[in-house]
C-alpha positions in Angstrom: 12.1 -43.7 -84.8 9.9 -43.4 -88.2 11.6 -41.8 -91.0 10.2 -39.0 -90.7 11.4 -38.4 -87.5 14.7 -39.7 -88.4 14.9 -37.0 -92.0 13.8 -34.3 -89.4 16.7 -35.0 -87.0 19.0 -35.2 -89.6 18.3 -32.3 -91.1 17.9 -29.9 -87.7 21.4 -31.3 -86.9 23.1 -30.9 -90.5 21.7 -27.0 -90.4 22.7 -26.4 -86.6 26.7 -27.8 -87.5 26.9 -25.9 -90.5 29.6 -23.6 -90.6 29.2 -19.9 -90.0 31.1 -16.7 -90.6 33.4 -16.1 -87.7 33.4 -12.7 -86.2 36.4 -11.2 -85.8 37.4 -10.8 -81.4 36.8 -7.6 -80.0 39.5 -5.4 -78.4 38.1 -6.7 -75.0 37.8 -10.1 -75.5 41.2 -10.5 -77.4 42.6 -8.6 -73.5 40.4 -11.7 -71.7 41.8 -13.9 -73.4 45.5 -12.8 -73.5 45.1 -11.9 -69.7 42.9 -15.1 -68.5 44.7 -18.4 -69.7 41.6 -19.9 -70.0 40.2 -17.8 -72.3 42.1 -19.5 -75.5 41.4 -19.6 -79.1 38.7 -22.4 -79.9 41.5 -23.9 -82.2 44.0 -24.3 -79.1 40.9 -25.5 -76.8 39.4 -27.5 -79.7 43.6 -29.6 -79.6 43.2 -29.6 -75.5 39.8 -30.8 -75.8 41.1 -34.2 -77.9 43.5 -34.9 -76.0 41.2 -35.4 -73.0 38.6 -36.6 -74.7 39.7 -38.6 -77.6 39.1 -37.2 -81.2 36.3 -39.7 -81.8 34.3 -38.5 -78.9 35.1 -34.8 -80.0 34.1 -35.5 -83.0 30.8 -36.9 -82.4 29.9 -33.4 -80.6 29.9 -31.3 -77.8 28.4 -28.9 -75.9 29.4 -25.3 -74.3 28.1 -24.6 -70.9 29.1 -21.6 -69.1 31.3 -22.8 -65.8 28.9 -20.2 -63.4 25.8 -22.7 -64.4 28.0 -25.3 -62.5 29.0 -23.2 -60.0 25.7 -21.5 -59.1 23.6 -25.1 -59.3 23.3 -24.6 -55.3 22.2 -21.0 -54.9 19.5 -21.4 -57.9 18.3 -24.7 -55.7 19.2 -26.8 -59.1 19.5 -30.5 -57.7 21.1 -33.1 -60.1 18.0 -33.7 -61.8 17.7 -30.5 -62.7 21.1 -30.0 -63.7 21.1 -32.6 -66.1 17.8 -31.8 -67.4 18.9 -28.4 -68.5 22.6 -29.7 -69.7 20.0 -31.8 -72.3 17.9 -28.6 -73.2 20.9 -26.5 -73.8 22.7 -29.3 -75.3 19.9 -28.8 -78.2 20.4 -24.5 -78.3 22.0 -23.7 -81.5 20.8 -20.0 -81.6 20.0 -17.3 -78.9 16.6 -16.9 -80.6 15.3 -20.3 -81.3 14.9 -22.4 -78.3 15.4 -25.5 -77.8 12.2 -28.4 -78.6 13.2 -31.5 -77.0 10.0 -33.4 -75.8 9.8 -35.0 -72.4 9.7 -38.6 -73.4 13.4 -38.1 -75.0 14.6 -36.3 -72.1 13.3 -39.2 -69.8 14.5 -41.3 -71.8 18.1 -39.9 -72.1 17.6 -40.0 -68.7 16.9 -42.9 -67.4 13.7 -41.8 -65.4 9.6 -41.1 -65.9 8.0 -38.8 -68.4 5.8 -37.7 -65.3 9.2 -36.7 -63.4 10.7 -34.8 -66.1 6.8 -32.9 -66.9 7.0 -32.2 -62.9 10.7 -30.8 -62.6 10.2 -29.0 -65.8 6.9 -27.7 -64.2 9.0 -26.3 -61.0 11.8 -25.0 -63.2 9.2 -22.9 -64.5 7.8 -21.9 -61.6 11.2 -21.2 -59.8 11.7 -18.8 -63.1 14.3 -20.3 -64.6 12.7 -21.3 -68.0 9.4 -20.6 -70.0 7.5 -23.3 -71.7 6.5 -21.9 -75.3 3.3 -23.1 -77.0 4.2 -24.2 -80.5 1.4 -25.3 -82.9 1.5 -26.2 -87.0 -1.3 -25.7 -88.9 -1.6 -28.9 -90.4 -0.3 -31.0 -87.6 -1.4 -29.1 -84.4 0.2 -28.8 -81.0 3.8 -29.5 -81.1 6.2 -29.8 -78.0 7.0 -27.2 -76.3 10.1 -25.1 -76.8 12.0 -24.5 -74.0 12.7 -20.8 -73.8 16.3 -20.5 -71.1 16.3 -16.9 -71.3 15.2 -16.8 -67.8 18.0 -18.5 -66.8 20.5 -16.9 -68.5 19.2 -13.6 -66.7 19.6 -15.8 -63.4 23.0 -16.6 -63.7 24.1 -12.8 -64.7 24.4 -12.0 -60.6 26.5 -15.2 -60.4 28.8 -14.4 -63.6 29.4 -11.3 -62.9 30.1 -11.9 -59.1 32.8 -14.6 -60.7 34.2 -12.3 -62.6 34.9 -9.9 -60.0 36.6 -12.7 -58.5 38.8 -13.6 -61.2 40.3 -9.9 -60.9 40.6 -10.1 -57.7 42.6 -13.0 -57.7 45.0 -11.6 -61.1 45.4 -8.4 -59.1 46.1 -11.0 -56.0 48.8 -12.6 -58.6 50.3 -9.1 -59.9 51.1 -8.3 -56.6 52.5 -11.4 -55.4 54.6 -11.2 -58.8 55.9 -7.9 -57.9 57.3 -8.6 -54.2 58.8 -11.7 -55.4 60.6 -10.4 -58.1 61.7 -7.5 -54.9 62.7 -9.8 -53.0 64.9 -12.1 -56.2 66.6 -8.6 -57.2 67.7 -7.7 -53.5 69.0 -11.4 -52.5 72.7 -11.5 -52.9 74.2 -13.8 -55.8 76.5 -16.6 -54.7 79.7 -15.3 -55.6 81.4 -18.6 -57.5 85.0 -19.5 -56.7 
């Protein structure tokens, strides 16, 4: 990798782990997450995290996928390729509005397969309407690689997300009830009477 290359990916990394200003939870999120256990604090998941993971690989970075994206890879026809292609392009979104640049070569290469195969499955991700290719271009330096707009998929996955989350109330209201007629059943069973 020239220096160049090397200052640029230094630099695109220091500004995407800089810290921001945290927004303060909304009134609905702050019920998610005191109703769903597994919508914790990122200070509490951040601790859970290192323990599974270690603190040095924690450390070194990580990435936020929604779960639905894992659970939907069938119905959007996503085969493990795939998959792992977009866990690379997402792993390098660090805003809503700037998409991600990664060129083909580094994706194959992360890989483990062709330049050709990932130009071709990025082609038919494109063409399944999951992603846009978006023509970049410097004045001085001309064409750039592509950035890799995902807001198609994103809008894919909505059907799917909110399908699981129709699920996940299902299954609380499923656990409130059970709750209920359990805690029936303890107050009318008799109490040993001791001797």
């Amino acid at each position: 990798m020239s220096d160049t290359a090397l200052s640029a990916l230094t630099a695109e990394t220091t500004e995407a782990i800089q810290p921001t200003a945290v927004a303060q939870p909304s009134k609905a999120i702050k019920q998610a997450s005191e109703a769903d256990p597994s919508a914790e604090t990122a200070k509490t998941d951040s601790k859970k995290n290192e323990k599974k993971w270690g603190k040095a690989a924690m450390a070194s970075g990580y990435t936020l996928i929604p779960d639905v994206l894992l659970k939907a890879q069938r119905a959007l026809g996503l085969d493990p390729l795939d998959l792992n292609i977009l866990l690379h392009l997402v792993k390098h979104w660090w805003e809503a509005k700037r998409a991600p640049s990664l060129g083909k070569a580094s994706i194959a290469e992360l890989i483990g397969v062709d330049e050709s195969t990932i130009r071709r499955r990025i082609f038919a991700l494109e063409k399944a309407g999951l992603l846009k290719r978006v023509r970049r271009s410097d004045p001085t330096k001309g064409d750039q690689t592509h950035a890799i707009d995902l807001s198609p998929l994103v809008k894919k996955l909505e059907p799917h997300a909110e399908k699981a989350l129709e699920l996940l109330q299902e299954r609380k209201a499923h656990r409130a009830l059970r709750d209920k007629r359990l805690k029936k059943t303890a107050d009318k069973t008799p109490q040993p009477v001791g001797d």
